[in-house]
ROVO-387650 format. One record per atom (N, C-alpha, C): x, y, z; atom name; residue number from 1. Coordinates in steps of 0.001 Angstrom, whole numbers, plus 524288, in hexadecimal, padded with zeros to 5 digits. Layout:
// ROVO-387650
<<X,Y,Z>,CA,NUM>
...
***
This chain:
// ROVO-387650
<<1E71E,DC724,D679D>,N,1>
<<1E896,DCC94,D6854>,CA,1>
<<1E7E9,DCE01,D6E0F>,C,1>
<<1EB75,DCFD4,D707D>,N,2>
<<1EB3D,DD0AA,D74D4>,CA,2>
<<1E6B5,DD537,D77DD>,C,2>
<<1E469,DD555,D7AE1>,N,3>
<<1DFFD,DD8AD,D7C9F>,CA,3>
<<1E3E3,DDE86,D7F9D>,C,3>
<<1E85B,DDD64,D7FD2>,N,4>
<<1EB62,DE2D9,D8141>,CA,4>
<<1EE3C,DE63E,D7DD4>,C,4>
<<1EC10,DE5D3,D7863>,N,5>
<<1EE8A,DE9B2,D751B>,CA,5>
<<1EC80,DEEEB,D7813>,C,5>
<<1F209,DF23A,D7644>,N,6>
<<1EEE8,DF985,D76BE>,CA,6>
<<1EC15,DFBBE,D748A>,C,6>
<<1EAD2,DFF1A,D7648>,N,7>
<<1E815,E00D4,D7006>,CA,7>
<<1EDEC,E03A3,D6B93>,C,7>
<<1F354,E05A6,D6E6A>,N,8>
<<1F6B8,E05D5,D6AB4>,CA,8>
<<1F816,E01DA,D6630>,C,8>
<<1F7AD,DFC99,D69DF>,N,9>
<<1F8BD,DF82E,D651F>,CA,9>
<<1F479,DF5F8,D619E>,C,9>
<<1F0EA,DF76B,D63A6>,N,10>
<<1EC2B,DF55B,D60C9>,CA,10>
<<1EB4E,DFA93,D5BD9>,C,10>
<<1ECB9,E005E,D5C32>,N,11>
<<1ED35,E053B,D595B>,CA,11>
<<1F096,E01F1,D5315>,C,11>
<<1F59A,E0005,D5601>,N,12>
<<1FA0D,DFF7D,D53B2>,CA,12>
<<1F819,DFAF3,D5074>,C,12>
<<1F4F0,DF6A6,D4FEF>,N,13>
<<1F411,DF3B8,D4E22>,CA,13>
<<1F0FB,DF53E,D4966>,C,13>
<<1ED98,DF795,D4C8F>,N,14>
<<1E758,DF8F7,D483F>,CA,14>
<<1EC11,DFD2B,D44BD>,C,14>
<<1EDF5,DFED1,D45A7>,N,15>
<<1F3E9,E0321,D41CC>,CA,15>
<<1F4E6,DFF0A,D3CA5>,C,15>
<<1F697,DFB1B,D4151>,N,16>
<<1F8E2,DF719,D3CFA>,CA,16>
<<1F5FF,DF55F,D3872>,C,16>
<<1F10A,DF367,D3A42>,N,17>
<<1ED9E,DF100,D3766>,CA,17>
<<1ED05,DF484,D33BF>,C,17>
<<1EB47,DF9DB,D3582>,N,18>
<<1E7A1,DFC16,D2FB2>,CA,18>
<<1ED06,DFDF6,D2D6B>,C,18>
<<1EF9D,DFE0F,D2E51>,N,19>
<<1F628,DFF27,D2B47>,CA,19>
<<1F6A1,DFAD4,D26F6>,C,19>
<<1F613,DF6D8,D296D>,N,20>
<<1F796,DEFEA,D2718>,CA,20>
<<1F297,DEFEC,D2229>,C,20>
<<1ED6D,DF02F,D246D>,N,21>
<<1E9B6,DEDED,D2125>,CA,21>
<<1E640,DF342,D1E87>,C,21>
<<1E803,DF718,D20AD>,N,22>
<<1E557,DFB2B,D1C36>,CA,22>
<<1E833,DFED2,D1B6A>,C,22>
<<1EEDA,DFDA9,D19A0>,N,23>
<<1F16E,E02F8,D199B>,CA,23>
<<1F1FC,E0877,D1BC9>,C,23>
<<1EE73,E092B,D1FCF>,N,24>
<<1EF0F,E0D42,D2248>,CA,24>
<<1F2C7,E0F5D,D246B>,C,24>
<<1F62C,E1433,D24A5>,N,25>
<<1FAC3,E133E,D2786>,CA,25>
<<1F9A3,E1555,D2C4E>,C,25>
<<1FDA2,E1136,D2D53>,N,26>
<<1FCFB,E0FC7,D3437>,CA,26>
<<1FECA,E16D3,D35E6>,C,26>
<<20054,E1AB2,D35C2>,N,27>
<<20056,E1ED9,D38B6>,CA,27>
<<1FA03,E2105,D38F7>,C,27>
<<1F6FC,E1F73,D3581>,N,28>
<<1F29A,E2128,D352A>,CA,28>
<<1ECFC,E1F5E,D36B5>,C,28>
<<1EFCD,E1BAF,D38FB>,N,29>
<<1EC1A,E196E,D3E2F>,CA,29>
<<1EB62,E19A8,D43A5>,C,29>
<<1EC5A,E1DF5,D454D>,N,30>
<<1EBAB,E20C9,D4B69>,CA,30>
<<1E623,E1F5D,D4D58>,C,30>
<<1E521,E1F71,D519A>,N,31>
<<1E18D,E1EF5,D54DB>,CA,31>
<<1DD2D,E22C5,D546F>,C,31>
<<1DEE7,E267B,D523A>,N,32>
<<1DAE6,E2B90,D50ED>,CA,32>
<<1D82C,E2945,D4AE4>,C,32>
<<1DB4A,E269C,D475D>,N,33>
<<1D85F,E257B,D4159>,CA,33>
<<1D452,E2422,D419A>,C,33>
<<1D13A,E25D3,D3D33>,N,34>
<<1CB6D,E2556,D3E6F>,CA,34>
<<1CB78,E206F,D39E1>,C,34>
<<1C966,E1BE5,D39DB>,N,35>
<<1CAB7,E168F,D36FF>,CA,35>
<<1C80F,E1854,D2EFC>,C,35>
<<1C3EB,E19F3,D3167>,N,36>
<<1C268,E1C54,D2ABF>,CA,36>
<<1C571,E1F35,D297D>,C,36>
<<1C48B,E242D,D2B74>,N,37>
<<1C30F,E2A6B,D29E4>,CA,37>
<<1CAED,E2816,D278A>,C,37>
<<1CDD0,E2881,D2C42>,N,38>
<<1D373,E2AD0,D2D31>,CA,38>
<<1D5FA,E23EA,D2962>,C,38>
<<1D575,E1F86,D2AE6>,N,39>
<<1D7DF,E1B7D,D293D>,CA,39>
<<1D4A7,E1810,D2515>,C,39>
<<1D1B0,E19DA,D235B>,N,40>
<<1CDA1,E17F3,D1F1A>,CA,40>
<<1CCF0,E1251,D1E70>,C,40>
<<1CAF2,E1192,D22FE>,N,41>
<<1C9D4,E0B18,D25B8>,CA,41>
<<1C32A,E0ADC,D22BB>,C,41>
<<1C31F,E0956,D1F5A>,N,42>
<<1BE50,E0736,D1CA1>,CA,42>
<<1B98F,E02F4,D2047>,C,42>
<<1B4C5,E0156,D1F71>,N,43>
<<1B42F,DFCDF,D21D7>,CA,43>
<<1B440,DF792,D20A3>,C,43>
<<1B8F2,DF63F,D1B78>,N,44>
<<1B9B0,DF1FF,D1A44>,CA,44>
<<1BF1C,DF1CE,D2006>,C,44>
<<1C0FC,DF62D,D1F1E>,N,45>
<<1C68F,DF6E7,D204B>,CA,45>
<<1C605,DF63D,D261F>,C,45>
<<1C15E,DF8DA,D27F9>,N,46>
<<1BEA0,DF78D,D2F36>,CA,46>
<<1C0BE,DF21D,D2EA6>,C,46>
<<1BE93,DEE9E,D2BC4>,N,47>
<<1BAB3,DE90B,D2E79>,CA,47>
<<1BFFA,DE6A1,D2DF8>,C,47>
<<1C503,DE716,D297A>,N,48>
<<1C97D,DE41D,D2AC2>,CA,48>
<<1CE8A,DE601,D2F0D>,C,48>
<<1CBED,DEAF2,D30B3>,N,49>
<<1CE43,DEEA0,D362F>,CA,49>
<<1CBA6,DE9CB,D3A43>,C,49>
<<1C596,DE814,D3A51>,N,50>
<<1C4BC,DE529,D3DED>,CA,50>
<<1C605,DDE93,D3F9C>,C,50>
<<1C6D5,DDF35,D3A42>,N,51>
<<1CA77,DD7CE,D3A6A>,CA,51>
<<1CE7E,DD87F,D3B65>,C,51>
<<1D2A5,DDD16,D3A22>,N,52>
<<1D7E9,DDC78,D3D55>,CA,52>
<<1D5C1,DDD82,D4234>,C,52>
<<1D1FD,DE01C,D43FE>,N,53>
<<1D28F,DE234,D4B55>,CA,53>
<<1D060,DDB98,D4D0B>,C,53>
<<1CCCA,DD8A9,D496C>,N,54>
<<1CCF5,DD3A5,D4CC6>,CA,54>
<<1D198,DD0C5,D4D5B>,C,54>
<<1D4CB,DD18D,D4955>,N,55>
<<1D98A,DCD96,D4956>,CA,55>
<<1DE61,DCF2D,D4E86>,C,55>
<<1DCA0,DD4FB,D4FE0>,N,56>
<<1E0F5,DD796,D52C9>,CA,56>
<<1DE6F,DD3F6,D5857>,C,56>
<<1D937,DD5C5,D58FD>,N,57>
<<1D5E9,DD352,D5DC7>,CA,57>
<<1D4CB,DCEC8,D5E80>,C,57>
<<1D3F8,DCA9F,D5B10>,N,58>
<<1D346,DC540,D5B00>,CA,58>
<<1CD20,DC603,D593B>,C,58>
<<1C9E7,DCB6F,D5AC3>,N,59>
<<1C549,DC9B4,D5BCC>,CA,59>
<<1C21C,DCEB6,D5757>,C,59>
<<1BBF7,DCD5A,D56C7>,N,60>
<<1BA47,DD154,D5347>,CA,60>
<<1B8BB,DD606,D568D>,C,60>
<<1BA16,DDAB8,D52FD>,N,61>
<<1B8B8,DE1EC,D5749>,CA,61>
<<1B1EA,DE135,D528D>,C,61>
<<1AF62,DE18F,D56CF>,N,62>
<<1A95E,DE2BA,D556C>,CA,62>
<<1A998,DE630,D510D>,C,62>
<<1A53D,DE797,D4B29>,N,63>
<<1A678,DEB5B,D4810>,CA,63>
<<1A31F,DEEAC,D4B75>,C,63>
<<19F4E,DEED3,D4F50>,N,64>
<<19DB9,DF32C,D5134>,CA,64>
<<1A033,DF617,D54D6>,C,64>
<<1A503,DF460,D563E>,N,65>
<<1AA35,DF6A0,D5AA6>,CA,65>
<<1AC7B,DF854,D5595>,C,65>
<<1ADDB,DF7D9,D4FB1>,N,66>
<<1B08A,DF8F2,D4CF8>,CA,66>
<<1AD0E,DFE23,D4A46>,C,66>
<<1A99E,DFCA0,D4A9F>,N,67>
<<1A65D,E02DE,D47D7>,CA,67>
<<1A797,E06F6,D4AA4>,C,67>
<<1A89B,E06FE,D5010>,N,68>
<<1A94C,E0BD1,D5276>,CA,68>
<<1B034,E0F48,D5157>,C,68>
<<1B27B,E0B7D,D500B>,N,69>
<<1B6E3,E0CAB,D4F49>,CA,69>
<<1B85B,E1046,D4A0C>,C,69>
<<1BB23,E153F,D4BE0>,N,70>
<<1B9DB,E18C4,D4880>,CA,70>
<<1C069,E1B6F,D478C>,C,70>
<<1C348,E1B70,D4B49>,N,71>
<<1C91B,E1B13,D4B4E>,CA,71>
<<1CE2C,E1724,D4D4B>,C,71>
<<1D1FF,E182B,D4C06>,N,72>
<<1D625,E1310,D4C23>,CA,72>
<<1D5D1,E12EA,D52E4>,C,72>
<<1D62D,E16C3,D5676>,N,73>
<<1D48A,E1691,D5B51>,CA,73>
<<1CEBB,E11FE,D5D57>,C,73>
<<1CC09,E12EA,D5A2A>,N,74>
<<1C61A,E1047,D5BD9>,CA,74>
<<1C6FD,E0BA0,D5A75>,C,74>
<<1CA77,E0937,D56C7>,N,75>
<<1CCC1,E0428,D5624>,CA,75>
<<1CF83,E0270,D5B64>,C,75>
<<1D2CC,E04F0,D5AD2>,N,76>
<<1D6CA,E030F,D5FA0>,CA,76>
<<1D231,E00E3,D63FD>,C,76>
<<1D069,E063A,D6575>,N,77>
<<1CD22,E0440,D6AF3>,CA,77>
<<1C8AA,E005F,D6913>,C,77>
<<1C76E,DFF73,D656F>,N,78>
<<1C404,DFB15,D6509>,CA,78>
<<1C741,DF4D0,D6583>,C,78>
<<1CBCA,DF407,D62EC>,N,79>
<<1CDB9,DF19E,D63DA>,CA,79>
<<1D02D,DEF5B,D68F1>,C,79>
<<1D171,DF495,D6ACD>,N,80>
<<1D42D,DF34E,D720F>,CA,80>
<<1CFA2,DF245,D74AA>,C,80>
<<1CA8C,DF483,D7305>,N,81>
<<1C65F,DF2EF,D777C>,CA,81>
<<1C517,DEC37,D74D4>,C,81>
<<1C4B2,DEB47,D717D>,N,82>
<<1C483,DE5B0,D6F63>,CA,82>
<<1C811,DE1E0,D725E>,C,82>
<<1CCE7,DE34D,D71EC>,N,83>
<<1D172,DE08E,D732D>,CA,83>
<<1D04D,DE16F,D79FF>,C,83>
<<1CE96,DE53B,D7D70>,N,84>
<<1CC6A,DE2D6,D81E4>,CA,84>
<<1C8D8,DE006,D8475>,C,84>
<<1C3EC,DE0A5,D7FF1>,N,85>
<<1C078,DDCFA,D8206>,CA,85>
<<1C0A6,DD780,D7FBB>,C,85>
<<1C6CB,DD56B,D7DEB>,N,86>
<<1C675,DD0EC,D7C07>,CA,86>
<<1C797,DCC76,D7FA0>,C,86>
***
């Protein structure tokens, strides 16, 4: 995976994913969604959010970088800051 995704394409992906693997529809995944409250991301539903973000990255996102993450925004930037210090 390349270390120069945007954060637009990296948005557009994580869209995809929880579209693909938890039915969510993709209009309802903005950067503002809050992953519980708004997209009812469970924490079974976290931990296979975090095996696709390794598969996107090659590499594992710490679960203590993942606890802080509280909207589809705080994903993104966890991911783009991942994807730079790789």
């Amino acid at each position: 995976m390349p270390s120069t995704m945007s954060k637009e394409e990296i948005l557009v992906w994580i869209r995809n994913v929880l579209h693909e693997n938890f039915e969510i529809p993709a209009e309802r995944v903005t950067p503002e969604a809050h992953l519980y409250q708004d997209l009812d991301i469970d924490s079974i539903d976290a931990v296979d959010l975090l095996i696709k973000l390794k598969q996107l990255t090659g590499q594992s996102i710490s679960p203590e970088v993942f606890k802080q993450v509280r909207t589809v925004s705080d994903v993104v930037d966890a991911v783009h800051a991942h994807l730079q210090d790789a």
